[in-house]
N, CA, C and O atoms as a CHARMM CRD file, in Angstrom:
* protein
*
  312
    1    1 UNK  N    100.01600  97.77900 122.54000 PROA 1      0.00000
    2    1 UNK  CA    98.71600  97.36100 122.03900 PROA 1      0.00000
    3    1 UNK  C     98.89500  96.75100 120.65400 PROA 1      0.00000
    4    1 UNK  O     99.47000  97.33700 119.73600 PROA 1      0.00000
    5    2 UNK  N     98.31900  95.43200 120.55900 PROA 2      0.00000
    6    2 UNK  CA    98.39700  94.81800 118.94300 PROA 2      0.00000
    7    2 UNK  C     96.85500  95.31800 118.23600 PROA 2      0.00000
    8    2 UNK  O     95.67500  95.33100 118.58800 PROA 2      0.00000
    9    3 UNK  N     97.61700  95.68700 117.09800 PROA 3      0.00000
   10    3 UNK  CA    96.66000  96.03100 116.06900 PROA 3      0.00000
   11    3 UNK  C     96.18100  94.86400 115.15800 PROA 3      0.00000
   12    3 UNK  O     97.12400  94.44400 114.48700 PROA 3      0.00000
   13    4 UNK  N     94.99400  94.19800 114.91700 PROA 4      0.00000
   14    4 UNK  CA    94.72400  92.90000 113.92900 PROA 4      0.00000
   15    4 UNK  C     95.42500  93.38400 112.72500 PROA 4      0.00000
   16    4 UNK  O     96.01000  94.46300 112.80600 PROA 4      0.00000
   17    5 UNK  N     95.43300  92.99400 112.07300 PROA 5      0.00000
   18    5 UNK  CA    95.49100  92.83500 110.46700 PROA 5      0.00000
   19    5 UNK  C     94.33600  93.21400 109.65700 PROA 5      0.00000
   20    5 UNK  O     93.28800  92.65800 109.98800 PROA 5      0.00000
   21    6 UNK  N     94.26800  94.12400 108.55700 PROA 6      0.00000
   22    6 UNK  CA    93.30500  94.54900 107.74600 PROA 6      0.00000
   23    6 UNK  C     92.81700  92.95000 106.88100 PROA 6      0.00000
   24    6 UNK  O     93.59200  91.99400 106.85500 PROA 6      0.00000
   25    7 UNK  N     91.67500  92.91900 106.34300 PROA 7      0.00000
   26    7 UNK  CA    91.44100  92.07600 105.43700 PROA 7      0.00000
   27    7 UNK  C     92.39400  91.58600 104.49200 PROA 7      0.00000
   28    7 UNK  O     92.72600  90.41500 104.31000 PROA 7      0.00000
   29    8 UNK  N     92.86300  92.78500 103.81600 PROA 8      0.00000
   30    8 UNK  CA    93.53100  92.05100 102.56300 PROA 8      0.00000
   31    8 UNK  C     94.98000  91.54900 103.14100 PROA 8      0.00000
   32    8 UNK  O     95.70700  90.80200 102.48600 PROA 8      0.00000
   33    9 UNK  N     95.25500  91.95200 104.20200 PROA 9      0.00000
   34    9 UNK  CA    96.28300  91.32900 104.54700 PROA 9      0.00000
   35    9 UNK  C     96.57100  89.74700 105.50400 PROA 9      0.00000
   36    9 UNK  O     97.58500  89.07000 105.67500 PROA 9      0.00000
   37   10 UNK  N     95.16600  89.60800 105.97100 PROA 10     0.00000
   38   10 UNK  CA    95.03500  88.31100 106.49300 PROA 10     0.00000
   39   10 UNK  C     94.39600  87.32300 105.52300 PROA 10     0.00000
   40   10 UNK  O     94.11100  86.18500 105.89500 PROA 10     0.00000
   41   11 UNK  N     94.16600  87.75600 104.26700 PROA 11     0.00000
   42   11 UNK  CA    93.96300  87.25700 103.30100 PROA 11     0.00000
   43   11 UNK  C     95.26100  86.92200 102.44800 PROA 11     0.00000
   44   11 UNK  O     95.26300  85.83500 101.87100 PROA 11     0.00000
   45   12 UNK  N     96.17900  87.61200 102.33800 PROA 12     0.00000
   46   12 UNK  CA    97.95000  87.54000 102.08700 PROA 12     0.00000
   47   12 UNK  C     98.01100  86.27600 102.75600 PROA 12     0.00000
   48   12 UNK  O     97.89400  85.14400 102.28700 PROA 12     0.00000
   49   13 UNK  N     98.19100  86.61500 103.80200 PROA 13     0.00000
   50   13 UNK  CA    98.64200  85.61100 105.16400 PROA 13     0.00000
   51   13 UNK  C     98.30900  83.99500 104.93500 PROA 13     0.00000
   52   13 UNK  O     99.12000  83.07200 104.87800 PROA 13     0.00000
   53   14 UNK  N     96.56400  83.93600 104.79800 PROA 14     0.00000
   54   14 UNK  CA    96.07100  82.82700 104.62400 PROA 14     0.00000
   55   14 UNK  C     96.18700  82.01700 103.47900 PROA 14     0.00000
   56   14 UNK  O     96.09500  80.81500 103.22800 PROA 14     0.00000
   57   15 UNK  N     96.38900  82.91700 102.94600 PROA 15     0.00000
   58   15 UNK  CA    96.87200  82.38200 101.04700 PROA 15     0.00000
   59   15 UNK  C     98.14600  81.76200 101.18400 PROA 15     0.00000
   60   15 UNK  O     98.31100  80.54300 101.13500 PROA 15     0.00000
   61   16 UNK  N     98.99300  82.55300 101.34700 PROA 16     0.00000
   62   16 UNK  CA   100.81100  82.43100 101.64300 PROA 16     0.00000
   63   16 UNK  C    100.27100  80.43400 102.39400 PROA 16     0.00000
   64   16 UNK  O    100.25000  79.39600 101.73200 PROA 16     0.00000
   65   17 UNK  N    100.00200  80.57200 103.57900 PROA 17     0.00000
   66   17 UNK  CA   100.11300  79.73900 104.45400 PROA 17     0.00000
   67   17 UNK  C     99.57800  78.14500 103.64500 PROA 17     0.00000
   68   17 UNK  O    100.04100  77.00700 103.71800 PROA 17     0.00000
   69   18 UNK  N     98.33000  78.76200 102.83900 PROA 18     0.00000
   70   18 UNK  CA    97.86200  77.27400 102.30800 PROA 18     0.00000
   71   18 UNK  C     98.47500  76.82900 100.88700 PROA 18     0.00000
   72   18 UNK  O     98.22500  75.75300 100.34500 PROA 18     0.00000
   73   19 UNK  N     99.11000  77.58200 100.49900 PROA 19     0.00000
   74   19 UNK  CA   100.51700  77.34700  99.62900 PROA 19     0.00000
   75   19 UNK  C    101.38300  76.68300  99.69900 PROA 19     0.00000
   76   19 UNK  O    101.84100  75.91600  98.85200 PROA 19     0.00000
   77   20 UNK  N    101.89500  77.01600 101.28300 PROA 20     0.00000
   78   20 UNK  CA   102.92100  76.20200 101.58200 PROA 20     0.00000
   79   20 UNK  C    102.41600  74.78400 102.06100 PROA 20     0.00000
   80   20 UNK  O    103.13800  73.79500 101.93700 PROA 20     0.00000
   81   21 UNK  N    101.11800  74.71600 102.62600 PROA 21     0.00000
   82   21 UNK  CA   100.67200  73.44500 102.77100 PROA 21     0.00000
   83   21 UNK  C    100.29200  72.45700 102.12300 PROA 21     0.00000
   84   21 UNK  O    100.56000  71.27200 102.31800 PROA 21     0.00000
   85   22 UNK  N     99.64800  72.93300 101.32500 PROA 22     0.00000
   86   22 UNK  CA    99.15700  71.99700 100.19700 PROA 22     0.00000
   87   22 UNK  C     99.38700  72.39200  98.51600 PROA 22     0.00000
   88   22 UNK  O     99.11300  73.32700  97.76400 PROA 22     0.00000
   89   23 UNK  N     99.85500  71.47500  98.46800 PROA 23     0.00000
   90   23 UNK  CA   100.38300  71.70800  96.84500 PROA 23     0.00000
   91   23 UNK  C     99.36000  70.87300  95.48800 PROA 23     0.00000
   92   23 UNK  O     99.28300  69.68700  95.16600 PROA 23     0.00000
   93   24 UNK  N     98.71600  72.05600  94.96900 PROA 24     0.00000
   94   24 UNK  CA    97.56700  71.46700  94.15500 PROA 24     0.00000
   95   24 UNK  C     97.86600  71.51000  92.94800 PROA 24     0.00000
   96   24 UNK  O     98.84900  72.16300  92.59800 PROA 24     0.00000
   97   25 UNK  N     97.19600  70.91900  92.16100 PROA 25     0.00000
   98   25 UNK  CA    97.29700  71.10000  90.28200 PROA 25     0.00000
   99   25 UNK  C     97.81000  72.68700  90.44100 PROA 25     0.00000
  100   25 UNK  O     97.63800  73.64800  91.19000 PROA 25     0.00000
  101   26 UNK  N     98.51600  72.33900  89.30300 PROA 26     0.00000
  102   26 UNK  CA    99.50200  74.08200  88.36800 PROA 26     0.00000
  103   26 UNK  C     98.50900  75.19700  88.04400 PROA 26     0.00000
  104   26 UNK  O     98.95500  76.33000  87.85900 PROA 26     0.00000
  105   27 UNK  N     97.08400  74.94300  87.95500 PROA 27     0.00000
  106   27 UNK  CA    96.26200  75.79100  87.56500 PROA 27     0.00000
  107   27 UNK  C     95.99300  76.23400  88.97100 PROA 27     0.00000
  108   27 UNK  O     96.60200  77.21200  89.40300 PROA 27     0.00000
  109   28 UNK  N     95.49700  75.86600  89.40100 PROA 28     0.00000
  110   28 UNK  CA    94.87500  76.19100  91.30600 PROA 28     0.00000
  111   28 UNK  C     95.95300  76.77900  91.78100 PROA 28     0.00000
  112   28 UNK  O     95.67700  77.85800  92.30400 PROA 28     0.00000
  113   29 UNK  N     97.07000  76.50500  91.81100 PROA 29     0.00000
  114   29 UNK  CA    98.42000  76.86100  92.17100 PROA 29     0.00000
  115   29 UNK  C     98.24600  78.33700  91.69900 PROA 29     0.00000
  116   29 UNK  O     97.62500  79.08600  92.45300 PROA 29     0.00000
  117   30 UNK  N     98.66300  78.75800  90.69200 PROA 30     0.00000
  118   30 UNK  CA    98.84300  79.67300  89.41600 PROA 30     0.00000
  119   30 UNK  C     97.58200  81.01200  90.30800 PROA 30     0.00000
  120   30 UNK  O     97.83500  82.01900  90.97000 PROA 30     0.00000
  121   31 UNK  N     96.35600  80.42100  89.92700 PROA 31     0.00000
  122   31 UNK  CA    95.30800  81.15500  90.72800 PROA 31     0.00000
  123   31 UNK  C     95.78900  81.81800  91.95300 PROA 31     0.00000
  124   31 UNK  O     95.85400  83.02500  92.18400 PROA 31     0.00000
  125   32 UNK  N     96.17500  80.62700  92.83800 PROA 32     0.00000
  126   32 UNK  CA    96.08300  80.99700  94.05000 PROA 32     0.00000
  127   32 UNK  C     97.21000  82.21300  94.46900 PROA 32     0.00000
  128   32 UNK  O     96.87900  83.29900  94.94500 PROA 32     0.00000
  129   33 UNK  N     98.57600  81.80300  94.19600 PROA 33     0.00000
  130   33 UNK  CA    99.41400  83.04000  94.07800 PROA 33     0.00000
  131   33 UNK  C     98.89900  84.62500  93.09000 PROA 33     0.00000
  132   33 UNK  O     99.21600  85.72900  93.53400 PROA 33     0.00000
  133   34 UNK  N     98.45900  84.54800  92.35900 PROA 34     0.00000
  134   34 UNK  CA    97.88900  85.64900  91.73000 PROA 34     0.00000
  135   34 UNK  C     96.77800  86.30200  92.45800 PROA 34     0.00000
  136   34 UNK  O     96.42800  87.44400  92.16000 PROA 34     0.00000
  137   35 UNK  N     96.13800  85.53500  93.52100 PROA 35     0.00000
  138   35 UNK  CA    95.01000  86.11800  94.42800 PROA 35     0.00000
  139   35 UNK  C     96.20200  86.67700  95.80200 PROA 35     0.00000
  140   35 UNK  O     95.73200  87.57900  96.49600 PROA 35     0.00000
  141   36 UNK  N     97.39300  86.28000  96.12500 PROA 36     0.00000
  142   36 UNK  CA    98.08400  86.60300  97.15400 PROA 36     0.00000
  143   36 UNK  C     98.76400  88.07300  96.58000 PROA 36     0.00000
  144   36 UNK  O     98.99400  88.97900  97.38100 PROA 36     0.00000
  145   37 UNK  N     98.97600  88.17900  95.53900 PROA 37     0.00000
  146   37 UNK  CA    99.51700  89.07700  94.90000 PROA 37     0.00000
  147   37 UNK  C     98.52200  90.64300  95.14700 PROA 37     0.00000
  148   37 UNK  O     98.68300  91.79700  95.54400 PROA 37     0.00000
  149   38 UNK  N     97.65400  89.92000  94.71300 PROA 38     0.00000
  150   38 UNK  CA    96.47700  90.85400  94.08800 PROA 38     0.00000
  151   38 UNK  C     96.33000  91.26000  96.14800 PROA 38     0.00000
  152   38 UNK  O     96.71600  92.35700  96.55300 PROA 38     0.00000
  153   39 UNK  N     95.95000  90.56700  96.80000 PROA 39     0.00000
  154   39 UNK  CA    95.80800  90.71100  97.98500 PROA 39     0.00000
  155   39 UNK  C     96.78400  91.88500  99.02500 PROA 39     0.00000
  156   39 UNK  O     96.44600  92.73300  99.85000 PROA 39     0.00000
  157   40 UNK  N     98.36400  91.33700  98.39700 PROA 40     0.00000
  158   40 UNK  CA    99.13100  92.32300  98.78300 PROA 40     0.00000
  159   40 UNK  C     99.19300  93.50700  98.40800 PROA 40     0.00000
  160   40 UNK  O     99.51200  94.38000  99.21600 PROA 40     0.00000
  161   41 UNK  N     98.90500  93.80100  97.11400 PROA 41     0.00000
  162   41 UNK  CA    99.10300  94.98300  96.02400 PROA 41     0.00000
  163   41 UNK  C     97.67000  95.47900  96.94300 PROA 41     0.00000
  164   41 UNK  O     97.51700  96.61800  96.50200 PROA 41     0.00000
  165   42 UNK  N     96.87400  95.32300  97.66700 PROA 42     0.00000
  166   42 UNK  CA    95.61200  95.79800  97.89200 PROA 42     0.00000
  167   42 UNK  C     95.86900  96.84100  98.97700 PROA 42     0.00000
  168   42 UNK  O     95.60900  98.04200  99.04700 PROA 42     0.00000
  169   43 UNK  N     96.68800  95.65900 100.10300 PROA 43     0.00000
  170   43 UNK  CA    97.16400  96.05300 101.46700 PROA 43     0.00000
  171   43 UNK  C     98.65300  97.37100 101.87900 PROA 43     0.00000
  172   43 UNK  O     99.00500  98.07700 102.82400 PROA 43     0.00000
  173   44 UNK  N     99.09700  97.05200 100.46500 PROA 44     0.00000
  174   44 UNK  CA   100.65300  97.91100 100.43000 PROA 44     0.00000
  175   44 UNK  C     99.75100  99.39500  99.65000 PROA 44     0.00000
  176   44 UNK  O    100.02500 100.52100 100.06600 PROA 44     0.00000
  177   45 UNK  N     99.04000  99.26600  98.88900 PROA 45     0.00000
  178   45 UNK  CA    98.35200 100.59400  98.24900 PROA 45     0.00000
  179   45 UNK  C     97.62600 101.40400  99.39400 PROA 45     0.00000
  180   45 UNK  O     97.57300 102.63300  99.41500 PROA 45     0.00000
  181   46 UNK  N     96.99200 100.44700 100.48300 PROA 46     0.00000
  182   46 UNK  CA    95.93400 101.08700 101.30900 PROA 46     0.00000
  183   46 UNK  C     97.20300 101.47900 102.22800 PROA 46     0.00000
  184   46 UNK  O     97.09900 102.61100 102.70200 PROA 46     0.00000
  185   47 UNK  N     98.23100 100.86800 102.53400 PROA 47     0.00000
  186   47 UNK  CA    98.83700 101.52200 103.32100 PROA 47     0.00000
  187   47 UNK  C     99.96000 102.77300 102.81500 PROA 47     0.00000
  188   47 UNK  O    100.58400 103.56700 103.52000 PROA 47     0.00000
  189   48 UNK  N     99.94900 102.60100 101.24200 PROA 48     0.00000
  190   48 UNK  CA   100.41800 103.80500 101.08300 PROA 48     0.00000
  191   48 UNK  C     99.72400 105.25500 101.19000 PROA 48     0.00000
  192   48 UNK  O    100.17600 106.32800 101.58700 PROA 48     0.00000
  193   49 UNK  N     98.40600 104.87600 100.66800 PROA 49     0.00000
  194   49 UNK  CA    97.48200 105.99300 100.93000 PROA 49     0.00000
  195   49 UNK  C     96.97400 106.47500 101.79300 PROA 49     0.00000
  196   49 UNK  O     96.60900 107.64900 101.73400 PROA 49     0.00000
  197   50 UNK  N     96.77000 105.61500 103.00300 PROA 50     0.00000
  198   50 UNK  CA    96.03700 105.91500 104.40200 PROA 50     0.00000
  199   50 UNK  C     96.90200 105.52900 105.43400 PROA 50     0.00000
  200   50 UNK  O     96.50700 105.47900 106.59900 PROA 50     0.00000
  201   51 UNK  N     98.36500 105.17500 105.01300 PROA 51     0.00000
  202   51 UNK  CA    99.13400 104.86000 106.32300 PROA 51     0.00000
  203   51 UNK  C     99.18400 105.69100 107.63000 PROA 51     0.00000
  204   51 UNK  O     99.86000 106.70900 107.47900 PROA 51     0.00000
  205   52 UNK  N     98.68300 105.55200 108.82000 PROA 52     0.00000
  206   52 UNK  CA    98.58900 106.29400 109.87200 PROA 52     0.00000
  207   52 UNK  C    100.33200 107.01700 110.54800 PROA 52     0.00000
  208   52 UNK  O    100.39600 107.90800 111.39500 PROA 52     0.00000
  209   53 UNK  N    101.28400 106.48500 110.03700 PROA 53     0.00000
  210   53 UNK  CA   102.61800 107.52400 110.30500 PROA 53     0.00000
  211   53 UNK  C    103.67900 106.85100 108.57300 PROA 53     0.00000
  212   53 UNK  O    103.57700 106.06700 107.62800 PROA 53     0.00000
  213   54 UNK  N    104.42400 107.68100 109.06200 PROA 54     0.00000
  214   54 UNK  CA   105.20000 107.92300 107.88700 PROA 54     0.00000
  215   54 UNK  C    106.00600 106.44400 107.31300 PROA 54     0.00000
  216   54 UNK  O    106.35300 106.15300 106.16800 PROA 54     0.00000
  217   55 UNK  N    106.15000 105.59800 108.72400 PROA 55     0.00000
  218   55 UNK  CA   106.63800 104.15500 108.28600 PROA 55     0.00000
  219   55 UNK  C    105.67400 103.63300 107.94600 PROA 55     0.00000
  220   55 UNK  O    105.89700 103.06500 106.87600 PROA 55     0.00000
  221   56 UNK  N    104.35100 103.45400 108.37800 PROA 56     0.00000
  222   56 UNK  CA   103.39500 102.92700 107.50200 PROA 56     0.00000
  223   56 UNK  C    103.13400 102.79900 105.84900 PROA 56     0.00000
  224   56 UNK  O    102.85100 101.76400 105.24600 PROA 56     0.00000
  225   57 UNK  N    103.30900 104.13600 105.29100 PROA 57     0.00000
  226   57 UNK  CA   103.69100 105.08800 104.15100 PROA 57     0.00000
  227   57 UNK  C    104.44100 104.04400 103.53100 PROA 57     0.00000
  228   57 UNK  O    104.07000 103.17500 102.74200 PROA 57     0.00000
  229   58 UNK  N    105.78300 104.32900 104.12700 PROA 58     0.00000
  230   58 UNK  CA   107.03000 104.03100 103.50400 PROA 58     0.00000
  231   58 UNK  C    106.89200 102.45100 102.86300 PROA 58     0.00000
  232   58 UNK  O    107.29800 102.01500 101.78500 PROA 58     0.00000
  233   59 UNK  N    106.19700 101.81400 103.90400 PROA 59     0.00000
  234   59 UNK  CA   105.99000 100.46200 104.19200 PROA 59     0.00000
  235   59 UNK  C    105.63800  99.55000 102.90200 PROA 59     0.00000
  236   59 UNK  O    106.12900  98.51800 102.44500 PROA 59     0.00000
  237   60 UNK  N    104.49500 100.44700 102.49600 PROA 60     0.00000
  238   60 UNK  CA   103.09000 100.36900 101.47800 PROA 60     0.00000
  239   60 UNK  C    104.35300 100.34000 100.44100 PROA 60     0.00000
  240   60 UNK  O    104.78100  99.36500  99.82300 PROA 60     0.00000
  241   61 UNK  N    104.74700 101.45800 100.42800 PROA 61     0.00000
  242   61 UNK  CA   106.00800 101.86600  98.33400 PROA 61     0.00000
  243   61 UNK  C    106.90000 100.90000  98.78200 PROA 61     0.00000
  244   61 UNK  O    107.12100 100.38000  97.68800 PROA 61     0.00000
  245   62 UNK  N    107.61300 100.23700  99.60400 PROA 62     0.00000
  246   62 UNK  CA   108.34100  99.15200  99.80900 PROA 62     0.00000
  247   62 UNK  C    107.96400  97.66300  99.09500 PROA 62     0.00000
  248   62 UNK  O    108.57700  96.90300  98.34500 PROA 62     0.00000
  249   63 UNK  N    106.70400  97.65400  99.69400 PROA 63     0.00000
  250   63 UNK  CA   106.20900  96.58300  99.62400 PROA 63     0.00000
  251   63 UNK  C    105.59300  96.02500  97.74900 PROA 63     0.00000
  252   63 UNK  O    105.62800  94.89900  97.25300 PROA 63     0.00000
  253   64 UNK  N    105.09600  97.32700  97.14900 PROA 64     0.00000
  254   64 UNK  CA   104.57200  97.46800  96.24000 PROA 64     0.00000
  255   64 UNK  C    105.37400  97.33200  95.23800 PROA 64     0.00000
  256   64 UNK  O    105.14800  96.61200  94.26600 PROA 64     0.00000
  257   65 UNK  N    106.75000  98.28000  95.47700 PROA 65     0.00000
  258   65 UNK  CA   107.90300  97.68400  94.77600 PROA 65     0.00000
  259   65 UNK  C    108.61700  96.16200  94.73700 PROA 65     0.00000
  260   65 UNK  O    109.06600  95.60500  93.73600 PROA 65     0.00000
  261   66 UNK  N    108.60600  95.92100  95.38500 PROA 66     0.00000
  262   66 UNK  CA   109.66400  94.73400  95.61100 PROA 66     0.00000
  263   66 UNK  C    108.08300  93.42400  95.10800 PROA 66     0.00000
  264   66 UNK  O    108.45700  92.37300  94.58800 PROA 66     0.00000
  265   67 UNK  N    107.38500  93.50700  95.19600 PROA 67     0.00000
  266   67 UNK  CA   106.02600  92.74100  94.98500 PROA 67     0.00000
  267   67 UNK  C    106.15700  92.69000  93.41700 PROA 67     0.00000
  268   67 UNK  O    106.41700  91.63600  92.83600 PROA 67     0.00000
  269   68 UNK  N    105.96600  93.86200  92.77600 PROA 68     0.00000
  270   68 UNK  CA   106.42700  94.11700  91.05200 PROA 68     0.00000
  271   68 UNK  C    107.96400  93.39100  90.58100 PROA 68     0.00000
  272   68 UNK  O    108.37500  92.69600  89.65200 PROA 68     0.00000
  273   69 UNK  N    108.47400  93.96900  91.73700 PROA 69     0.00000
  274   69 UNK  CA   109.69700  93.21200  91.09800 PROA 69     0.00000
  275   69 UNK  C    110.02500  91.30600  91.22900 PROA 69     0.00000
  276   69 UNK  O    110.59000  90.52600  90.46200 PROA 69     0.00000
  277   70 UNK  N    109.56200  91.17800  92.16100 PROA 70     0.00000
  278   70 UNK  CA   109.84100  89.88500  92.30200 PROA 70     0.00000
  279   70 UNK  C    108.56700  89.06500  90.61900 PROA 70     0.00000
  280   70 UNK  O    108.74400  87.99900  90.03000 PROA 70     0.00000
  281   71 UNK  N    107.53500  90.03900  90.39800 PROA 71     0.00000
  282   71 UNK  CA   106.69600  89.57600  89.30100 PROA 71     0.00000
  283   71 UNK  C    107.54900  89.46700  88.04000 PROA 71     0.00000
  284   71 UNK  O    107.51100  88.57900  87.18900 PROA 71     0.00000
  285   72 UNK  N    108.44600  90.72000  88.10300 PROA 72     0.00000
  286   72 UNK  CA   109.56600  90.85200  86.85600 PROA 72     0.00000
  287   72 UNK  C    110.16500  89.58400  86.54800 PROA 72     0.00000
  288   72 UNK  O    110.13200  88.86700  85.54700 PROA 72     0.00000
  289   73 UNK  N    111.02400  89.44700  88.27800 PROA 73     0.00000
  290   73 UNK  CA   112.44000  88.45600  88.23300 PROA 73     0.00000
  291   73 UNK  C    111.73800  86.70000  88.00500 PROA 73     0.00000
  292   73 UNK  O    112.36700  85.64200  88.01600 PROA 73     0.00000
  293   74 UNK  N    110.35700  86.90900  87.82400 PROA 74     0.00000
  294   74 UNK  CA   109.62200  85.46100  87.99500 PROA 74     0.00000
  295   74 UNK  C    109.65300  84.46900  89.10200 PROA 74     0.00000
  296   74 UNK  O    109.07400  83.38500  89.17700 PROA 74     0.00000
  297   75 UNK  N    110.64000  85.19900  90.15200 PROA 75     0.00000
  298   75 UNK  CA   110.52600  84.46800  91.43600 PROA 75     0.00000
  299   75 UNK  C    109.28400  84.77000  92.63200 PROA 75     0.00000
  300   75 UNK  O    108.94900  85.86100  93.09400 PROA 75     0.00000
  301   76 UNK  N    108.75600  83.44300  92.93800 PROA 76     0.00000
  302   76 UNK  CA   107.63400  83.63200  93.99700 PROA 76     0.00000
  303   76 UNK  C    107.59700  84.54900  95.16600 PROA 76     0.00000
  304   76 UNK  O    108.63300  84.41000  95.81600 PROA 76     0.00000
  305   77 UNK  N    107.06700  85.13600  95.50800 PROA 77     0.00000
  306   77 UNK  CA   107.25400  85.78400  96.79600 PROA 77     0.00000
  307   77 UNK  C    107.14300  85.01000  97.77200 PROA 77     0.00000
  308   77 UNK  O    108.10900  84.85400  98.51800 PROA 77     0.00000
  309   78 UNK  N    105.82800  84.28500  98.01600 PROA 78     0.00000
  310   78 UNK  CA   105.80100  83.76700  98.91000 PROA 78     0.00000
  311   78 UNK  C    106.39700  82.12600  98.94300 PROA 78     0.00000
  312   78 UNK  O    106.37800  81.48300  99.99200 PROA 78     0.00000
């Protein structure tokens, strides 16, 4: 059985996707990754807190980490 995607994560998704499509002024740009960010940090928290099994869990502190870090190393995630 497929499970949809929560909001903030098809919001990740859709962000990521129109990123790679269209490449706008540095400001819109700038925005727009900081809303994918913010989007993920939403989806990796809810799944750390309410993850329904333990990889879910795990999933969320994975994700949350490596999300911070890639903010550190100044490289894009998506």
């Amino acid at each position: 059985m497929v499970q949809w995607p929560n909001v903030s994560l098809l919001v990740f998704i859709l962000l990521s996707v129109a990123l790679h499509l269209h490449h706008s002024k540095r400001e819109v740009e700038s925005f727009v990754r900081v809303l994918t960010d913010v989007a993920l940090f939403v989806w990796a928290g809810d799944e750390l807190v309410r993850g329904v099994n333990p990889f879910r869990r795990i999933l969320g502190l994975v994700v949350i980490v490596a999300t911070i870090a890639s903010m550190i190393s100044g490289s894009a995630w998506v």
